[in-house]
N, C-alpha and C positions, 0 to 999 in steps of 0.2 A: 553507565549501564543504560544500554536501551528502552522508553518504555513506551511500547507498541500501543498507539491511538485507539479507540474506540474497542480495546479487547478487555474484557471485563464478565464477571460470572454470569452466567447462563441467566435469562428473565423470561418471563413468557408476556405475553404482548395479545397472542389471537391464535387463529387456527394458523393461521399462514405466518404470523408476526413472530413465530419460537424463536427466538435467539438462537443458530448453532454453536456450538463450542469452535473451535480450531481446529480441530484434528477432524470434527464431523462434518463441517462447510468444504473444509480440504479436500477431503473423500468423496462427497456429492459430488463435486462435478470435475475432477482429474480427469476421468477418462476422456470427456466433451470437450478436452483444451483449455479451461479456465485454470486460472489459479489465485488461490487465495492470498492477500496481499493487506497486512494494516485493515482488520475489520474489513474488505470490501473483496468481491469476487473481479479479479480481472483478465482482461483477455487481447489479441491483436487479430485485424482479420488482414491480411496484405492485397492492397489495391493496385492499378496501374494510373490512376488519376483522381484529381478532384472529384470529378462528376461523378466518377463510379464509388469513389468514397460517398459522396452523398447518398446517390443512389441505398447504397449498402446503408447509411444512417437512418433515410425514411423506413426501409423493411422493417428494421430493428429497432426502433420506433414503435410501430405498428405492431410489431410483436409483443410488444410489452402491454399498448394497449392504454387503458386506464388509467394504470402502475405505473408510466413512464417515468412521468416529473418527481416521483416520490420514489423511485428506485435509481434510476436509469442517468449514466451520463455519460456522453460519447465525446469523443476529438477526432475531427477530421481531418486529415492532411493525403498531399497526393499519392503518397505509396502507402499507408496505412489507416485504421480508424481503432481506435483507441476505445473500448466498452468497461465501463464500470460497473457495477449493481451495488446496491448498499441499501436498507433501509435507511433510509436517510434524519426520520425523525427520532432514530434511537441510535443511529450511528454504528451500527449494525449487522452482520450477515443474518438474514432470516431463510426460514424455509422456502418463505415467497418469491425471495432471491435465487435461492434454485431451481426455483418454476421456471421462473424469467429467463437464467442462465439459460437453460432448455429450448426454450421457445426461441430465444434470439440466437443460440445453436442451429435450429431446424430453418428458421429463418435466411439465416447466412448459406445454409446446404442449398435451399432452395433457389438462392443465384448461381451456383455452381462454384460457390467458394467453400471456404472454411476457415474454421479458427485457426489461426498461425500458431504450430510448434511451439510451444512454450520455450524451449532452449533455441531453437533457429530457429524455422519457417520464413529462409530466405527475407528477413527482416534486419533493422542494423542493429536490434538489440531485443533480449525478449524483455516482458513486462517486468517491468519495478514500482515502489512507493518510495519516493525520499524525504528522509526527515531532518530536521536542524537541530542540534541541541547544544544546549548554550548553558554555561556551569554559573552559578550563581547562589554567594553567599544570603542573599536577601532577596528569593525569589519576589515576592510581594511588592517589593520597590521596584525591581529593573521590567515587570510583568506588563505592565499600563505602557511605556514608554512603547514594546516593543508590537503589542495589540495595537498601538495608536499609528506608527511612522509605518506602519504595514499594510493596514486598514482591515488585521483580521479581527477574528470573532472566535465567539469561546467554543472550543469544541459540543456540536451535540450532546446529549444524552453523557458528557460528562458526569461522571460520581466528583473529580474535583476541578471544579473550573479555575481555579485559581494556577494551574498549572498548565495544559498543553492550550496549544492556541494555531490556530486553521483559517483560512483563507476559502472567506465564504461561498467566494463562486469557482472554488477546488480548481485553481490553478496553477496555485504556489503550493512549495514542503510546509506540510506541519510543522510547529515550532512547538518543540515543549522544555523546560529548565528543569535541570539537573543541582538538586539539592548540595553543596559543599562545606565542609566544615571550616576549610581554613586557604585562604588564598593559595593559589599552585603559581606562580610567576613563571616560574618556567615550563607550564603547557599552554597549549594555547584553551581557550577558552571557548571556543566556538568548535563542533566539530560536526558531521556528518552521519546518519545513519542510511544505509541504502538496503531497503527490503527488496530481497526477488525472489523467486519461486523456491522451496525447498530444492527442487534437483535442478537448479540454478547455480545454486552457493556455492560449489567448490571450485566450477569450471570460475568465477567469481573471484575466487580468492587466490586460484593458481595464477589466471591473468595475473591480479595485482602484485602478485608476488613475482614472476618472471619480468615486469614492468621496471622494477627493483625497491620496489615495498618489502615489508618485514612483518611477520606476524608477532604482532603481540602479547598478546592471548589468545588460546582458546578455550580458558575455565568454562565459559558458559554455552559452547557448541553444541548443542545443533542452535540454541538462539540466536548467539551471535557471535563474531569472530570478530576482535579488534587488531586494526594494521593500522600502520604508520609508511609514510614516505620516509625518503633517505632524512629531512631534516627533522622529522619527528611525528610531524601534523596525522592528527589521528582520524581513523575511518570505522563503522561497524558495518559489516555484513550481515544483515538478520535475515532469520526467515520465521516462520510461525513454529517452527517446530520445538517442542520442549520446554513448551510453557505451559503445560498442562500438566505439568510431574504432579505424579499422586505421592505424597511423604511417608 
């Protein structure tokens, strides 16, 4: 079972620092082209080259201002630029993130671009978070080993750091271990989770499935859908949704 990085119960922090929930970070800025992904707001702007990628990274930069380095984290490449928001010292969507989102919205309109279609916007894929998870009878032992030949670091603003583990300068999947009771030999032991937009997921899993994947499960849907290739090797499809179930 999936378990989604840095989402954890509501904290308050400052006027601008509220933690959102899920469903209320989602909300904020769907209409604007973001979407919510693993604790963090993201987005694609589609470019025609390096330089206008840059170009687009200084605006958006400047639009954040201040906040940049403690919210903000971009990837440039020549047909797209890649935006992140997170409060980053608590690992977090804040309110202040959705200011941000806004401003680096307005920003990008102001080149006479836009945020790329979250499902297409003529890009080769929309936005995702991908994670690793690795099953482990003694999480605690295999934990050091895999923090150390990685060179990551303990997730932020974790409640328990002994468990997922992140890649400090956010380039690599989060890794986090999967509790097990008793040896499985015959699964594999390493598997995938791939986060993408709620109205992402299906178009998502129909792919995989016409590909000639099999579904799994979908007990835990709208979170997450578990598939397999033809030899077994398993994949989740998550998205944020349904993890706020009130009991």
């Amino acid at each position: 079972m999936p378990l989604f990085l840095s989402e954890r119960p509501d904290r308050l922090v400052g006027m601008t620092d509220e933690a959102l929930s899920r469903p209320d970070a989602s909300a904020a800025v769907e209409a604007i082209g973001w979407r919510y992904l693993l604790g963090t707001l993201a987005a694609s702007v589609a470019v025609t080259s390096l330089n206008q990628g840059v170009e687009v990274a200084q605006a958006v930069v400047a639009a954040c201002g201040g906040d940049a380095d403690a919210h903000l984290r971009v990837d440039v490449r020549p047909d797209r630029v890649e935006l992140v928001l997170q409060t980053k010292s608590i690992g977090r969507v804040t309110r202040r993130d959705v200011e941000l989102a806004q401003a680096v919205t307005d920003a990008v309109g102001a080149r006479d671009l836009a945020i790329a279609a979250p499902t297409s916007g003529g890009l080769a894929r929309p936005v995702q978070a991908l994670e690793i998870a690795i099953d482990a009878l003694d999480i605690a032992a295999i934990r050091p080993f895999w923090k150390a030949v990685l060179a990551y670091a303990d997730e932020p603003g974790a409640d328990e750091p002994q468990n997922a583990i992140v890649d400090p300068v956010g380039q690599g999947p989060a890794i986090w271990f999967q509790q097990m009771d008793a040896p499985r030999p015959q699964r594999n032991r390493i598997h995938f989770d791939i986060t993408v937009s709620h109205d992402e997921a299906q178009r998502r899993i129909d792919a995989a499935l016409d590909a000639g994947g099999t579904l799994v499960s979908d007990d835990a849907a709208r979170s997450f859908w578990i598939l397999a290739d033809v030899e077994g090797n398993e994949v989740c499809v998550c998205t944020w949704q349904d993890r706020d179930r009130v009991d």
